[in-house]
mmCIF file of the N, C-alpha and C atoms, coordinates in Angstrom:
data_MODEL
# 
_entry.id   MODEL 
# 
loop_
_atom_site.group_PDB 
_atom_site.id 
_atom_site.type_symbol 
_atom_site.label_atom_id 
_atom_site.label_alt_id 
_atom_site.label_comp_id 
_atom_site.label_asym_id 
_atom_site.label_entity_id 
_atom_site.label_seq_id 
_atom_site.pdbx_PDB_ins_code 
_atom_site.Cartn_x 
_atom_site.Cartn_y 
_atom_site.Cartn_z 
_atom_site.occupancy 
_atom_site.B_iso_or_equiv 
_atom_site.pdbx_formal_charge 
_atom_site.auth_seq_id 
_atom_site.auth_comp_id 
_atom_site.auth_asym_id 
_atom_site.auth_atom_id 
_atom_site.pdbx_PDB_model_num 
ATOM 1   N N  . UNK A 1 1  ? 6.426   9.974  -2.218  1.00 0.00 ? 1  UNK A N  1 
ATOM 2   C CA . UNK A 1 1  ? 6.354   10.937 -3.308  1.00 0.00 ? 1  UNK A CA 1 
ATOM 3   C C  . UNK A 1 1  ? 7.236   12.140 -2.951  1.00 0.00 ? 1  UNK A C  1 
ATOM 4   N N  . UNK A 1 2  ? 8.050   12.643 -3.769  1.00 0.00 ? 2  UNK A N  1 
ATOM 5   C CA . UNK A 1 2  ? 8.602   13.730 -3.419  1.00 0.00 ? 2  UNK A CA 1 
ATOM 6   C C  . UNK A 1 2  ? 8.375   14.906 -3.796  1.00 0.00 ? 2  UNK A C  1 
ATOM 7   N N  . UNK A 1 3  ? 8.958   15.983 -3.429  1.00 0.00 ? 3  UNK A N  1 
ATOM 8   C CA . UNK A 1 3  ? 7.990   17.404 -3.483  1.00 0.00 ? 3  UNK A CA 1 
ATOM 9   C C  . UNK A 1 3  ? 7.903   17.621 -4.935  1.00 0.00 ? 3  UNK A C  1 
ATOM 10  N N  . UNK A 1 4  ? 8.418   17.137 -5.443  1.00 0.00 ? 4  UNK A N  1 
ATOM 11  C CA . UNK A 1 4  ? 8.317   17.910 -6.816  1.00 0.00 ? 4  UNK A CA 1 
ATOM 12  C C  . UNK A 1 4  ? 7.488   17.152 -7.462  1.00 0.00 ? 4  UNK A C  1 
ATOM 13  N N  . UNK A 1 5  ? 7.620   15.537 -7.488  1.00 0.00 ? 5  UNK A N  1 
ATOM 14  C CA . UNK A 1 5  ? 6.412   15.319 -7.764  1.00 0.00 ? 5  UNK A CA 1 
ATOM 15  C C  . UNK A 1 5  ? 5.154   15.532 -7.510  1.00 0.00 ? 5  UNK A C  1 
ATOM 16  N N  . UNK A 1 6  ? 4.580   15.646 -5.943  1.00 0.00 ? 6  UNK A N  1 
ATOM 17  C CA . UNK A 1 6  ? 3.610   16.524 -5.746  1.00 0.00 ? 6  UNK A CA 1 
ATOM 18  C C  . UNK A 1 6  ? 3.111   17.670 -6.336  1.00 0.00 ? 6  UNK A C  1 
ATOM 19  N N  . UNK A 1 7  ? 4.198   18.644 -6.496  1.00 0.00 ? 7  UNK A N  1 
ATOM 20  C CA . UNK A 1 7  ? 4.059   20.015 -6.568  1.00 0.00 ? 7  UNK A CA 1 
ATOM 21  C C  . UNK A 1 7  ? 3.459   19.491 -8.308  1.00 0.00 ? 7  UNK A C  1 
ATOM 22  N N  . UNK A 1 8  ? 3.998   18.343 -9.289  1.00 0.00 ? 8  UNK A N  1 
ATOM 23  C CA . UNK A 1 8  ? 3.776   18.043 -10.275 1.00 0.00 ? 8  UNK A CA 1 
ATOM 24  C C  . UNK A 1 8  ? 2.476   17.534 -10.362 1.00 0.00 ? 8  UNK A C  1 
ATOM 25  N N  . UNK A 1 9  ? 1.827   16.703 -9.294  1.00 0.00 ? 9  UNK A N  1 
ATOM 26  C CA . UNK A 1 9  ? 0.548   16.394 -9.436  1.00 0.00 ? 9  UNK A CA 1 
ATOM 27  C C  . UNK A 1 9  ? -0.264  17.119 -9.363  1.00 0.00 ? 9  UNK A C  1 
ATOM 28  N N  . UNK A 1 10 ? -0.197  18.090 -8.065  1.00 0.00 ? 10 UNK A N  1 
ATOM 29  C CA . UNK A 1 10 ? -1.087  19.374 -8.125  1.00 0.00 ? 10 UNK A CA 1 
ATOM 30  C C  . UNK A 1 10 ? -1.169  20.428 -9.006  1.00 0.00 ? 10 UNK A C  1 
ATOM 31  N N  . UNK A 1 11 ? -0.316  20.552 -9.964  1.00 0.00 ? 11 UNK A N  1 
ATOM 32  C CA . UNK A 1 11 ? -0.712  21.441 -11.051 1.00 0.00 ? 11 UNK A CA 1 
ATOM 33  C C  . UNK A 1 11 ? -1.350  20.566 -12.394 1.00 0.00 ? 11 UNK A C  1 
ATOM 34  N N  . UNK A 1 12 ? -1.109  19.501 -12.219 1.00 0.00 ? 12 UNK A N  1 
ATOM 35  C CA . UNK A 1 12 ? -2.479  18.365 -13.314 1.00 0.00 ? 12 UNK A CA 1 
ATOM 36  C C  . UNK A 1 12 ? -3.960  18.795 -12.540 1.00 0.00 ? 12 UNK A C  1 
ATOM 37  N N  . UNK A 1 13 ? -4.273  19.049 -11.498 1.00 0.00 ? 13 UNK A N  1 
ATOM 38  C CA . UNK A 1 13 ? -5.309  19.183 -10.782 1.00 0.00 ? 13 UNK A CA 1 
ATOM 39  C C  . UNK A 1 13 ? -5.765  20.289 -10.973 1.00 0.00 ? 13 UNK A C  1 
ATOM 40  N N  . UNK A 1 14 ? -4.750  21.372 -10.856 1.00 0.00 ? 14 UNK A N  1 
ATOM 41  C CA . UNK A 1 14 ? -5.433  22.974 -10.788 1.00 0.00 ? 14 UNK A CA 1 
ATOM 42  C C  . UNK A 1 14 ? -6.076  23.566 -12.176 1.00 0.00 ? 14 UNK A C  1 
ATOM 43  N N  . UNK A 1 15 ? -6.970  24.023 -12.339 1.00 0.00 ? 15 UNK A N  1 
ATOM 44  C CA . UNK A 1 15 ? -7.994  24.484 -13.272 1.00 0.00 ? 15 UNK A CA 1 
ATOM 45  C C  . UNK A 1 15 ? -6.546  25.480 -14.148 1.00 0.00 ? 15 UNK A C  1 
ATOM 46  N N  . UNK A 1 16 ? -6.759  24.885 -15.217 1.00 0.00 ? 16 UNK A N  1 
ATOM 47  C CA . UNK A 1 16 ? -6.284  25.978 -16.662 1.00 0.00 ? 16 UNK A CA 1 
ATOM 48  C C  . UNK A 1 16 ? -6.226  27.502 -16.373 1.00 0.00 ? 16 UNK A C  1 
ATOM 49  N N  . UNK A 1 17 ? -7.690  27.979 -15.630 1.00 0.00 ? 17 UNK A N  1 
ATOM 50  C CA . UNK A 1 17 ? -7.749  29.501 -15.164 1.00 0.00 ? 17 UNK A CA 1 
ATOM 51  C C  . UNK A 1 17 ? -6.516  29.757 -14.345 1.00 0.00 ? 17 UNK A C  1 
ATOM 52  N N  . UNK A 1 18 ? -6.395  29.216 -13.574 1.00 0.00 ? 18 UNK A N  1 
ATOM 53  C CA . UNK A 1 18 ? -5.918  29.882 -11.883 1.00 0.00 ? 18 UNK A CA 1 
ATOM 54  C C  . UNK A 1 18 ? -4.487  30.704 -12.326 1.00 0.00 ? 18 UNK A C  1 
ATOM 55  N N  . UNK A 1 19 ? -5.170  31.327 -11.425 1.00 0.00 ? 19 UNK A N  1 
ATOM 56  C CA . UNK A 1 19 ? -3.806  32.826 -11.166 1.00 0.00 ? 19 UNK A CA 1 
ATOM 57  C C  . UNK A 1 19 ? -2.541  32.046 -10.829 1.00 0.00 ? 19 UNK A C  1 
ATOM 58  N N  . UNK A 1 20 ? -1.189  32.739 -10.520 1.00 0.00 ? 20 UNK A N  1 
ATOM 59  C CA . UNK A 1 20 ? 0.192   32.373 -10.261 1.00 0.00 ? 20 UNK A CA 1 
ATOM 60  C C  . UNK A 1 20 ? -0.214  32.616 -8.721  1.00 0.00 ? 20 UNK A C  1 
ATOM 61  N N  . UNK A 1 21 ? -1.213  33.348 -8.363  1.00 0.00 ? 21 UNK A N  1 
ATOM 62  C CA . UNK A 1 21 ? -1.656  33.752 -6.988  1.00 0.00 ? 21 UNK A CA 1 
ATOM 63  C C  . UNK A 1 21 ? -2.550  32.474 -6.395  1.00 0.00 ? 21 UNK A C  1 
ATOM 64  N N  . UNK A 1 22 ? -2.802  31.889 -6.712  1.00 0.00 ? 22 UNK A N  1 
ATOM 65  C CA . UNK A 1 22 ? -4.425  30.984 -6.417  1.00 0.00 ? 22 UNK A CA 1 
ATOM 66  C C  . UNK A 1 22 ? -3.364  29.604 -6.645  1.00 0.00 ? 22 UNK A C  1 
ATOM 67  N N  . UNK A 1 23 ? -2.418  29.427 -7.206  1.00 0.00 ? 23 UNK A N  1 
ATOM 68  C CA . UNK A 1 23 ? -1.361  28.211 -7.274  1.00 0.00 ? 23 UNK A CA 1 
ATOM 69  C C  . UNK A 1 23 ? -0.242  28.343 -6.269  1.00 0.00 ? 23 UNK A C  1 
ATOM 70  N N  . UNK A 1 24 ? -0.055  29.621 -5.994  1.00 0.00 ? 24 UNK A N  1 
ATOM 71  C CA . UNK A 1 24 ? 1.111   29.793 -4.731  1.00 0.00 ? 24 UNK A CA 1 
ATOM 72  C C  . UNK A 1 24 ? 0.455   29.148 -3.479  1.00 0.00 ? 24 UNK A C  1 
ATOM 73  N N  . UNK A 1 25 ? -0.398  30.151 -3.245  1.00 0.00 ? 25 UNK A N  1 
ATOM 74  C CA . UNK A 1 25 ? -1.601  29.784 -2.007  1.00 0.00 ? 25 UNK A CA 1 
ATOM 75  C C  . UNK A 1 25 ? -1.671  28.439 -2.183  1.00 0.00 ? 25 UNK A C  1 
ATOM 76  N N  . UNK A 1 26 ? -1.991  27.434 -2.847  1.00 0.00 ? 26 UNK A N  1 
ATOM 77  C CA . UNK A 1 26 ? -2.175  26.613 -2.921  1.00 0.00 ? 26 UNK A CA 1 
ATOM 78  C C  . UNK A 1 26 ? -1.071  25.458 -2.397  1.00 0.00 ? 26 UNK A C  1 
ATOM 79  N N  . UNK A 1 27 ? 0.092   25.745 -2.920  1.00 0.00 ? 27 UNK A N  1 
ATOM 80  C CA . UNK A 1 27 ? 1.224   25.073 -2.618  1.00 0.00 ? 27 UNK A CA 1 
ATOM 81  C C  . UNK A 1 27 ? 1.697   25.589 -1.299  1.00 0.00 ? 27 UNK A C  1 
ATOM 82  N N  . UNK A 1 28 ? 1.349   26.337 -1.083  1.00 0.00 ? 28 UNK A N  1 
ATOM 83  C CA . UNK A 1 28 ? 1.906   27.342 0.667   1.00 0.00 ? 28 UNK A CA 1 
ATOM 84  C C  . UNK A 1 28 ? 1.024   26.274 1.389   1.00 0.00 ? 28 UNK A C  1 
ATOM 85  N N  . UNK A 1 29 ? -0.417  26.054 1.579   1.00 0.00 ? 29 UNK A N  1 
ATOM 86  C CA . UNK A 1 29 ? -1.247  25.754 2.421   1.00 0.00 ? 29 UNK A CA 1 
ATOM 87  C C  . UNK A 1 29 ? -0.840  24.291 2.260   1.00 0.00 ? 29 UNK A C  1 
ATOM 88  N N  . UNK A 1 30 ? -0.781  23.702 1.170   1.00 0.00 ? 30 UNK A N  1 
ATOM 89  C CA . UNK A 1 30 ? -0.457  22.094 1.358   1.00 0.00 ? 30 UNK A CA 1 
ATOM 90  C C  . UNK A 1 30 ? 1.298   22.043 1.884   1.00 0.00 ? 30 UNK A C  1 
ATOM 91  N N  . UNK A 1 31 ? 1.891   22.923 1.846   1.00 0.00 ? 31 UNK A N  1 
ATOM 92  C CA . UNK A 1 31 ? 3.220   22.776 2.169   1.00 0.00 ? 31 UNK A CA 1 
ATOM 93  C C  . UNK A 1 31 ? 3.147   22.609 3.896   1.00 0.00 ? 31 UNK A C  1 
ATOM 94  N N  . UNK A 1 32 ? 2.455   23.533 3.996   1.00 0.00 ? 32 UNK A N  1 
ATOM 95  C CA . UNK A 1 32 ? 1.965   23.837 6.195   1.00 0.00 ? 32 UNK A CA 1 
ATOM 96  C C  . UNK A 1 32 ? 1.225   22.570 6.327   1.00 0.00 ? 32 UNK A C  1 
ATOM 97  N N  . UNK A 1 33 ? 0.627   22.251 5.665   1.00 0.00 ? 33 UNK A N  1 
ATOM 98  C CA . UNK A 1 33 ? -0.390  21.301 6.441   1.00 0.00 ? 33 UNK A CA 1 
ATOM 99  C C  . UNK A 1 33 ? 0.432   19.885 6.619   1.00 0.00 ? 33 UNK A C  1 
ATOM 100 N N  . UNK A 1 34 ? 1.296   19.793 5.360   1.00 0.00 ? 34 UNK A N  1 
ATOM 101 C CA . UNK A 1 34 ? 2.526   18.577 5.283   1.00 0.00 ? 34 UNK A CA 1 
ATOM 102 C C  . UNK A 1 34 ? 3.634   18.616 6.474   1.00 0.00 ? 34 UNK A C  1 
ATOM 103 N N  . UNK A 1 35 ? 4.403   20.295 6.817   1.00 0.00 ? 35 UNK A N  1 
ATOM 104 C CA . UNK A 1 35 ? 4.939   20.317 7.719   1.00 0.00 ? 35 UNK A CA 1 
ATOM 105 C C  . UNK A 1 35 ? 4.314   20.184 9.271   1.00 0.00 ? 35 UNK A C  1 
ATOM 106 N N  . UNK A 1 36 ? 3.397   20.791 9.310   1.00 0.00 ? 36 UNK A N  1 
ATOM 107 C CA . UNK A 1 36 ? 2.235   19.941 10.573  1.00 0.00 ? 36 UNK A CA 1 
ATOM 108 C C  . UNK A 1 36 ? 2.073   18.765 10.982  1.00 0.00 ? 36 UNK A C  1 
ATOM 109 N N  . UNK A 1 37 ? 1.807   17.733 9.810   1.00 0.00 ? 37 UNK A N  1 
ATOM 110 C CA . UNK A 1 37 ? 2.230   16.892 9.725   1.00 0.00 ? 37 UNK A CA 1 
ATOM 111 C C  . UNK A 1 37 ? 3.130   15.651 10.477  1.00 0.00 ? 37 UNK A C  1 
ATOM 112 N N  . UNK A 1 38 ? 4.370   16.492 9.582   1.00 0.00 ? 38 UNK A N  1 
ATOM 113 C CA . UNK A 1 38 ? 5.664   15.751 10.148  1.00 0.00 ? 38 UNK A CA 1 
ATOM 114 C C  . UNK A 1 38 ? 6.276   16.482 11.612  1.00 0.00 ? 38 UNK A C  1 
ATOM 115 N N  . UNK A 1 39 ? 5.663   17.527 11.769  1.00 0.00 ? 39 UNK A N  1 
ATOM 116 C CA . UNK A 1 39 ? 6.219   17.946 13.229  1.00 0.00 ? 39 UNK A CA 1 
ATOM 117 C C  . UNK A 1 39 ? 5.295   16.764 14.203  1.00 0.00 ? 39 UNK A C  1 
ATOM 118 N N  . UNK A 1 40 ? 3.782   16.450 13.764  1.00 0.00 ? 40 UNK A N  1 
ATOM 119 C CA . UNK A 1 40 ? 3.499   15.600 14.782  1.00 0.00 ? 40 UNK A CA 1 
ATOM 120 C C  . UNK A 1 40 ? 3.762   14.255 14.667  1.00 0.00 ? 40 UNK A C  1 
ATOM 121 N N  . UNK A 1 41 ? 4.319   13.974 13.720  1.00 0.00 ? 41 UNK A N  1 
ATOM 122 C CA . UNK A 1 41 ? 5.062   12.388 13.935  1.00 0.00 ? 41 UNK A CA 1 
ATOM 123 C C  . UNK A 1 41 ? 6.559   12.345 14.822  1.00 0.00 ? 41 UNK A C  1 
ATOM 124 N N  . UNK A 1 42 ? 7.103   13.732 14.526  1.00 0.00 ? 42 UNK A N  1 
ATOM 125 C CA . UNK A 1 42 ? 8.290   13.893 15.101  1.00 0.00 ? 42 UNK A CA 1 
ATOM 126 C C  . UNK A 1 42 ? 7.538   13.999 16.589  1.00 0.00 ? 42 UNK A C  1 
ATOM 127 N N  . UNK A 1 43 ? 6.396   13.936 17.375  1.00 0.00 ? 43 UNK A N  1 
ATOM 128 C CA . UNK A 1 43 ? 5.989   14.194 18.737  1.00 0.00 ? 43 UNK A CA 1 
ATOM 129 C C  . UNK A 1 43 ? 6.042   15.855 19.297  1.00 0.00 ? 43 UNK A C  1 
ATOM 130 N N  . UNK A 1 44 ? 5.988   16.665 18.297  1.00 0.00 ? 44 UNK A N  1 
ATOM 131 C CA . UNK A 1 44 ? 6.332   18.049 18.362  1.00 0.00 ? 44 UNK A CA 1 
ATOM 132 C C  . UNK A 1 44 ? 4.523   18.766 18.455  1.00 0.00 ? 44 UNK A C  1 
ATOM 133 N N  . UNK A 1 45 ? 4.356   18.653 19.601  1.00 0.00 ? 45 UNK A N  1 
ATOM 134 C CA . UNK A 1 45 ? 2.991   19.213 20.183  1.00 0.00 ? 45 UNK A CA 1 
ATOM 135 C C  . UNK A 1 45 ? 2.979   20.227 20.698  1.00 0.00 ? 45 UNK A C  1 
ATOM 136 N N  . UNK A 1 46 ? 1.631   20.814 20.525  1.00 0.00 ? 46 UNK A N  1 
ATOM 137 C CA . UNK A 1 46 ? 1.361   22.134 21.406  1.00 0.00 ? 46 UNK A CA 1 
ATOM 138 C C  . UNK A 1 46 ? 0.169   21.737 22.585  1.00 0.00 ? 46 UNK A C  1 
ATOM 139 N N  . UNK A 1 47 ? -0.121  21.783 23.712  1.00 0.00 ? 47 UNK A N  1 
ATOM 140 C CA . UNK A 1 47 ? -0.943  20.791 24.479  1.00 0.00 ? 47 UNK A CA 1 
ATOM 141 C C  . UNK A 1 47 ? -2.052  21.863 24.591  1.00 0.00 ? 47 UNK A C  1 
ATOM 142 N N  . UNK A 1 48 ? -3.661  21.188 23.991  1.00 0.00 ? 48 UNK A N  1 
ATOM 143 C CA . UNK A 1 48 ? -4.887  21.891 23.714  1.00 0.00 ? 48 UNK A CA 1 
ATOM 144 C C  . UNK A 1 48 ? -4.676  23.005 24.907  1.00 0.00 ? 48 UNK A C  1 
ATOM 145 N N  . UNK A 1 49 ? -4.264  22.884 26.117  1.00 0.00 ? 49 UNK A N  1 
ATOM 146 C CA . UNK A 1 49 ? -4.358  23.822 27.079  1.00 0.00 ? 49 UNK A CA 1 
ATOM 147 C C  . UNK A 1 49 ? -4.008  25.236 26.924  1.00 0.00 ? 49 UNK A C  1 
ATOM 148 N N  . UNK A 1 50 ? -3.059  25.085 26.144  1.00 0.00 ? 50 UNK A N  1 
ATOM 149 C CA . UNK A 1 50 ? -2.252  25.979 26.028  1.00 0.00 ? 50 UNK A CA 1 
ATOM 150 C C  . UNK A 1 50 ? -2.565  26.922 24.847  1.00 0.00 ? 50 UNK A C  1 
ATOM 151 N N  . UNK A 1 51 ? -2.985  26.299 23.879  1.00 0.00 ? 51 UNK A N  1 
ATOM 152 C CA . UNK A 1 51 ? -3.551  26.778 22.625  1.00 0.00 ? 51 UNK A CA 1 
ATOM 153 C C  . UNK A 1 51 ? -4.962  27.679 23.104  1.00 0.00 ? 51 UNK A C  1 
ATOM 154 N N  . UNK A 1 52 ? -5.665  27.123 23.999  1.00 0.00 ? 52 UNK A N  1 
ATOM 155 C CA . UNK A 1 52 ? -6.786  27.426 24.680  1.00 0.00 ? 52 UNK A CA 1 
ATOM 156 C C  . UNK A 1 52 ? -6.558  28.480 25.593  1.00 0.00 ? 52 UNK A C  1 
ATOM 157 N N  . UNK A 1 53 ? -5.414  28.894 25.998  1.00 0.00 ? 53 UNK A N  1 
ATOM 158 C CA . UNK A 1 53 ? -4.919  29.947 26.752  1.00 0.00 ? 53 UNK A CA 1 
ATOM 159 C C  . UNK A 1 53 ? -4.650  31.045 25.863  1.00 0.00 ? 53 UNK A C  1 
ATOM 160 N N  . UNK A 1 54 ? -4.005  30.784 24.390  1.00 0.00 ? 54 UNK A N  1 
ATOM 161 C CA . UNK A 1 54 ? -3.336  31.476 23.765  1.00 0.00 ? 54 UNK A CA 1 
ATOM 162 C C  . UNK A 1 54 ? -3.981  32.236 22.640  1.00 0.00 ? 54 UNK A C  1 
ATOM 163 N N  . UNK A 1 55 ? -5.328  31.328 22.499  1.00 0.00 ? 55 UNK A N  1 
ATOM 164 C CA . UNK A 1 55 ? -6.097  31.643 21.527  1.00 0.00 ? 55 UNK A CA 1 
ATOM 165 C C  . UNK A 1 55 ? -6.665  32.986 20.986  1.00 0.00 ? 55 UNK A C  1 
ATOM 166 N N  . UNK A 1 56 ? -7.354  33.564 22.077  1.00 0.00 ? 56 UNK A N  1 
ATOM 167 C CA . UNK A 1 56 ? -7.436  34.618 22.406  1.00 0.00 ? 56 UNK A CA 1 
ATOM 168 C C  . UNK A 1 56 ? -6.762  36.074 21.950  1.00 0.00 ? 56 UNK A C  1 
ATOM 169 N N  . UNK A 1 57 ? -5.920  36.031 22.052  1.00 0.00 ? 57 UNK A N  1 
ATOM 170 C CA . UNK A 1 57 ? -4.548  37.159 21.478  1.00 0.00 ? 57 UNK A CA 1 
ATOM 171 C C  . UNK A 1 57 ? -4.053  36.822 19.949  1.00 0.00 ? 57 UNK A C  1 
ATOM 172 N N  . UNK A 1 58 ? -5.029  35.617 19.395  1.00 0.00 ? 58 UNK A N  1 
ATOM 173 C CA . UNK A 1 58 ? -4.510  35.852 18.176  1.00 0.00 ? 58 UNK A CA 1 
ATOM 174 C C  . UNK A 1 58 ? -5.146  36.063 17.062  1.00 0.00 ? 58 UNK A C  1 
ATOM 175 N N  . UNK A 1 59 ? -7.156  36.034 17.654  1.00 0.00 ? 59 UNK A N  1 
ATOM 176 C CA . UNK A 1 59 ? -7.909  37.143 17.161  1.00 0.00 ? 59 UNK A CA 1 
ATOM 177 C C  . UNK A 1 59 ? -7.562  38.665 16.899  1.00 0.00 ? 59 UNK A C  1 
ATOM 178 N N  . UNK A 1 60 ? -7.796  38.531 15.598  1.00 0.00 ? 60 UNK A N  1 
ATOM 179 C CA . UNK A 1 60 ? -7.765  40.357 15.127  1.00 0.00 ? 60 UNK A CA 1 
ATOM 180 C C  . UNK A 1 60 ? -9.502  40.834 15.520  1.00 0.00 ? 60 UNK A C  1 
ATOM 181 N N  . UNK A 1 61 ? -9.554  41.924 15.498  1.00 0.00 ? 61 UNK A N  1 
ATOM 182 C CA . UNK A 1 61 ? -10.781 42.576 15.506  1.00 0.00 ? 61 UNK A CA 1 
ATOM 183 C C  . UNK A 1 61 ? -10.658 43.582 15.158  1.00 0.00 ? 61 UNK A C  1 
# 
């Protein structure tokens, strides 16, 4: 499927209401989660260790 078709299916899905805000977000978060994705088929890892080291500093408080 290609992006535009996607981007075409997901607005058959999204409620009549939704903001231009609540459809961006929407396409942003499925866009990351797709590129996530394909970085880990490409073998493009971050090793739990490290994330587990890093984690920390990327809490706000």
């Amino acid at each position: 499927m290609s992006n535009k078709q996607f981007v075409e299916d997901l607005l058959q899905r999204i409620p009549d209401g939704a903001s231009l805000h609540d459809i961006a977000q929407e396409i942003e978060f499925i866009a990351a989660v797709r590129q996530g994705l394909d970085e880990l088929d490409r073998g493009e890892r971050i090793p739990i260790e490290e994330v587990e080291r890093e984690l920390p500093s990327w809490i706000v408080k």
